[in-house]
N, C-alpha and C positions, 0 to 999 in steps of 0.2 A: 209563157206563164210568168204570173208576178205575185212574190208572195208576202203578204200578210198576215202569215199563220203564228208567225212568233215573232220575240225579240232577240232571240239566238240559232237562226236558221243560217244563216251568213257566220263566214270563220270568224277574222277578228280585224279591230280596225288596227289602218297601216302604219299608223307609229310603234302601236305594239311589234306588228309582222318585223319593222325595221330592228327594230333593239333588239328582237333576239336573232337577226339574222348577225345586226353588227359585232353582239355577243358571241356566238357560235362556237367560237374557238375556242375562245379562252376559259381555263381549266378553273371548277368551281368545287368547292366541296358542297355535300351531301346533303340532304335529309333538312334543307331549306337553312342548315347553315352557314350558305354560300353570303357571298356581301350585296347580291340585287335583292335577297329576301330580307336581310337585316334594314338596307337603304328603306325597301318597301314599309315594313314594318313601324320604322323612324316617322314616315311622310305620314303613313297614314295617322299614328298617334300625334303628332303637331295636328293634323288637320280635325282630330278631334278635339284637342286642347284639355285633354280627360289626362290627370299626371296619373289617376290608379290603371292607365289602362295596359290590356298584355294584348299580343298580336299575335294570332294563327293562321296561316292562310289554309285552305284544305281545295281540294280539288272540283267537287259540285256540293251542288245544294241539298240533293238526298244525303250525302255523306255528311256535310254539314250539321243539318237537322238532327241527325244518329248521333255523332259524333257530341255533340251538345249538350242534346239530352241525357244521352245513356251514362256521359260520363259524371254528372251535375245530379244524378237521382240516385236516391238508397233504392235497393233490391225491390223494397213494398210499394214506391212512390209510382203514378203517372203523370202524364202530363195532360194539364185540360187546354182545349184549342174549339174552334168553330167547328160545328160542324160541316161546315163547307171549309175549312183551315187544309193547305196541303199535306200537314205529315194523318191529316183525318181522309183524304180523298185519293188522292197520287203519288203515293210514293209506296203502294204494293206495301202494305204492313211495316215498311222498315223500322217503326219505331218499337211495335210489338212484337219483331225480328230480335230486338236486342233486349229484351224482355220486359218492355214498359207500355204500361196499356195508354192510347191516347182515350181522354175524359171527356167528351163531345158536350158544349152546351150551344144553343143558336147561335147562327151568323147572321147580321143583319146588309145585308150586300156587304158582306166578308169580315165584316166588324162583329170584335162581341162588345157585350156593354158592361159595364163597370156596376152599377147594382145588380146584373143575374150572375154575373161571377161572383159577388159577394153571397148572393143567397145559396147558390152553388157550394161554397165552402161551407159556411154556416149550415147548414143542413146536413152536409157529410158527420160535422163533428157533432151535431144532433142528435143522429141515430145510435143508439144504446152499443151497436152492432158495427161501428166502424171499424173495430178494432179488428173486424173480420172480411176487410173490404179492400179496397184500393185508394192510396194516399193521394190527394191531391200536392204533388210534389212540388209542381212549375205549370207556368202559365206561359202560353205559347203563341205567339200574332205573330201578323205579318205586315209589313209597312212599306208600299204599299199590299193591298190582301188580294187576294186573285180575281177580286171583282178591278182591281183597279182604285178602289176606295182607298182612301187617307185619312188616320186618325188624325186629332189635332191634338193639338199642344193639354189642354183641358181633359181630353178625349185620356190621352197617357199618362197623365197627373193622378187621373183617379182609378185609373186602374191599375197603377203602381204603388197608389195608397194602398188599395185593397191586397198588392201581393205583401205588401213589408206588413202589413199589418194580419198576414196571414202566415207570416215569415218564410215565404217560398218564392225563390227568383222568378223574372220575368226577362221571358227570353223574345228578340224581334227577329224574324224570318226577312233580311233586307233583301232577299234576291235581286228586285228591282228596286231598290233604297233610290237610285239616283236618280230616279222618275218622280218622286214621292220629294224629294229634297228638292229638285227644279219645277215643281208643278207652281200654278198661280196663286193656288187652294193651299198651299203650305204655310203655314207657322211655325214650323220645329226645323231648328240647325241641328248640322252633322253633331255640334258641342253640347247641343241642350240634349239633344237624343242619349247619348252617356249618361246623362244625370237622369232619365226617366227610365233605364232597364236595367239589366244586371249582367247581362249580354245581349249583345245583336253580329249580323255580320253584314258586310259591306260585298256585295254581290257583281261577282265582274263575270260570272258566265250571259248573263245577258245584257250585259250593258259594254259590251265593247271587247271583251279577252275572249282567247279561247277556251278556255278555264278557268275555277279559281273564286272563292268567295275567303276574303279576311274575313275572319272572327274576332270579336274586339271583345274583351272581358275587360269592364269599365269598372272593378272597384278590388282590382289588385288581387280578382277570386279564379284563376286559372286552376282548376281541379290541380291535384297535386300529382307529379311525374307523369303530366298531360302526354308528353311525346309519344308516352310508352305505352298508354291508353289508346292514342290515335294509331300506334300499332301494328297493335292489337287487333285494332277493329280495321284493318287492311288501307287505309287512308294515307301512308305516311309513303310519298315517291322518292326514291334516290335522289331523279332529278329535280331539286326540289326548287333552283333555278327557274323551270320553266315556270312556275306562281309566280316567283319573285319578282321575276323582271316584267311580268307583265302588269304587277301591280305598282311597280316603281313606276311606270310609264303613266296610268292611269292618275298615278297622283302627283304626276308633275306638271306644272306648267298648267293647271286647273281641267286637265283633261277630261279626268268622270265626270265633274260638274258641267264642262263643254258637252260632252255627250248627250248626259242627261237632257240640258237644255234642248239641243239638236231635236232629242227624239221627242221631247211634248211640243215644240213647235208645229213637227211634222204630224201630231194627234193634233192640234189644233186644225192644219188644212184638212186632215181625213175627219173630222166631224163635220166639218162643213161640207164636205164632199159627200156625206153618208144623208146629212137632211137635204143637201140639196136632189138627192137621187129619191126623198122620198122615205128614207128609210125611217121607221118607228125603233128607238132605242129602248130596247131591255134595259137598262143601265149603261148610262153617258159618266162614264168615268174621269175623275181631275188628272188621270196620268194616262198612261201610252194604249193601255188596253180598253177597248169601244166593244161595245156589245150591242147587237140588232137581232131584230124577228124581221126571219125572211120566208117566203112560200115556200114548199119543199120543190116545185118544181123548176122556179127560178133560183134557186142554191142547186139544181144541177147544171142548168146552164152558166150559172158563175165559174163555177168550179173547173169548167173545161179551160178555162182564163186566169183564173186568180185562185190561189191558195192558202183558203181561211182554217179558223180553228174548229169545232162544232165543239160548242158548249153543253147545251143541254135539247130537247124537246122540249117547245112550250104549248104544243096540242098538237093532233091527230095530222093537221095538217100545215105547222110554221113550226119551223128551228130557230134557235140562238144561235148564231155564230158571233167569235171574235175577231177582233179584225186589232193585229197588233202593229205599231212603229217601231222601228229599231234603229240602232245606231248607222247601217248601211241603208235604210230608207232615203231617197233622192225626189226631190219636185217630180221628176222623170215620171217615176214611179209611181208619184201622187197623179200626173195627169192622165196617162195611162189607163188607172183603176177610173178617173172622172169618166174617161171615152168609152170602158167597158159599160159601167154602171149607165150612162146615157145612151147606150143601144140598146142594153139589155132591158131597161125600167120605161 
C-alpha cells in the first residue's frame, strides 16, 4: 500500500527525529520555558519581521482552534467561519465545547468573501433583536482552506477591512500555511501575513513535526495570563521541549520553507499523474491537497493499493476523494500511484 490520504500520516522529518534525539539528555525546564522553545519562538518572530508579535506553540490544531478562540471571545461572542471552515465541519463541536457558537456563512471552495461577511455583520447589528442573539465576536479562515484554495493578498486586505471596521479580530487557521506560502499561486509573505490578521498559527503537525502548531499574536494582543488559560483548557505539556525543538528545527536553515516547497512540487507531479490517468477534477487546488470524481467501483479497486481520503458523495454513483503530498512523499511514490492508476484506468 501507498498512501495519499494526508499530509501527516508519516511521523516526522529526520532533522527534526535527529535534534531531539541529540537533545534527549540534557535537562530542560518546563512548561515550554526550556531554551529550544525560547530559541523557536525567537526564529520564528525574525522570520516574521512582526516587532508586535508573541509566540505560543500548542500541541494540535483542534487545540489550537479552542485555545484561540475561547480565550480571544467575551462569554456572548462567536465566531463566524465557512461553512465548510474546520472548527464548522471536524473538529466534533470543540468550539461549542468551550462555549462559543461557530456563525456559518458560505464557503466558496473553502473561501468566504469579503462583501457576505460584511453583510453578515451589518444585518446582525440590524435586527432590533441582537441584543438577544449571538455576537459575531471573530472571524475565522484558513490559509490554505480545506479545499486547498489560497486567499490572495487583495483577497485578505478586504476582509480584514471588514473585521477592523467591525472591531473584531481575524484569526488564520495556517495548518498547512507552508503550502499556501510555497505555492506558485501566492502573493502573501510570512511578513505581510502579520499585518493582514490579528493572529494566525504556523502549523508543523502537517508539514514536517510530530506535533505542534506556533501561534503568532501579530499586534502585541496575547489574551492576558495566556499560560494560565492554556491550562486550564488542558493544552499546556511539562514537556514542553518536545514543541520547541522541533520548531527550532523547522525554522532553521529554511527548513519549513524547503518542505513546503518539496511537498507542492510533489502536487505538481500528482496532478499530472491524475490527468494523465484520466481523472475529472472536483477542484484542482494551488497547494498539496487534489481533489477527483471517481466511479465507486474503481475507488474500491484503488483502495486495495492506495490510501486516499474520501471527501464527499458527488451522486449515486462517483465519490470525491483527496489525494494529499506530504513532506515524506518520494518520486518512488509518485511512480508507483502512475503504474497503479495505469492498470487500473
Amino acid at each position: 500500500m501507498i498512501s495519499f490520504a494526508s499530509d501527516y500520516t508519516t511521523g516526522a522529518h529526520p532533522d527534526i527525529l535527529r535534534r531531539l534525539i541529540d537533545t534527549n539528555l540534557e535537562p530542560a525546564t518546563g512548561y515550554g520555558t526550556d531554551i529550544y522553545t525560547k530559541n523557536a519562538e525567537e526564529k520564528i518572530k525574525k522570520a516574521c519581521k512582526c516587532a508586535g508579535a508573541q509566540v505560543y506553540i500548542a500541541t494540535g490544531g483542534t487545540q489550537t482552534n479552542q485555545l484561540v478562540i475561547s480565550t480571544m471571545l467575551n462569554d456572548y461572542e462567536g465566531v463566524i467561519a465557512a461553512d465548510t471552515g474546520h472548527i464548522s465541519v471536524h473538529e466534533a463541536g470543540a468550539i461549542e465545547y468551550s462555549g462559543h457558537k461557530v456563525l456559518t456563512i458560505p464557503g466558496h471552495m473553502g473561501k468566504i468573501d469579503a462583501g457576505e461577511l460584511k453583510t453578515f455583520i451589518d444585518t446582525f447589528y440590524a435586527d432590533d433583536n441582537h441584543e438577544h442573539m449571538v455576537f459575531p465576536g471573530m472571524v475565522y479562515i484558513s490559509q490554505p482552506t480545506e479545499y486547498g484554495s489560497i486567499y490572495s493578498k487583495a483577497e485578505l486586505t478586504d476582509i480584514y477591512d471588514v473585521c477592523k471596521k467591525a472591531d473584531i479580530p481575524l484569526f488564520i487557521d495556517g495548518a498547512r500555511l507552508a503550502y499556501a506560502l510555497t505555492s506558485d499561486e501566492n502573493d502573501v509573505s510570512l511578513d505581510e501575513l502579520c499585518n493582514l490578521c490579528d493572529v494566525f498559527y504556523i502549523g508543523g503537525t502537517k508539514a514536517g513535526a510530530l506535533c505542534g502548531e506556533a501561534i503568532v499574536f501579530t499586534k502585541n494582543n496575547m489574551p492576558k495570563h495566556f499560560i494560565t488559560l492554556v491550562k486550564q483548557r488542558g493544552d499546556l505539556i511539562a514537556k514542553g521541549r518536545l514543541l520547541g525543538i522541533q520548531f527550532e528545527t523547522l525554522f532553521t536553515d529554511d527548513l519549513y520553507f524547503k518542505i513546503g516547497r518539496h511537498v507542492n512540487e510533489c502536487k505538481d507531479k500528482l496532478v499530472k499523474i491524475l490527468k494523465d490517468a484520466g481523472f475529472e477534477f472536483f477542484y484542482r487546488s494551488p497547494t498539496n491537497q487534489q481533489f477527483v470524481i471517481i466511479d465507486n467501483d474503481k475507488l474500491k479497486e484503488l483502495e486495495k493499493e492506495v490510501t486516499v481520503s474520501f471527501w464527499e458523495k458527488y451522486d449515486y454513483d462517483r465519490t470525491v476523494i483527496r489525494f494529499a503530498t506530504g513532506w515524506s512523499t518520494t518520486d518512488d511514490d509518485l511512480g508507483k500511484l502512475k503504474d497503479i492508476l495505469e492498470k487500473l484506468f
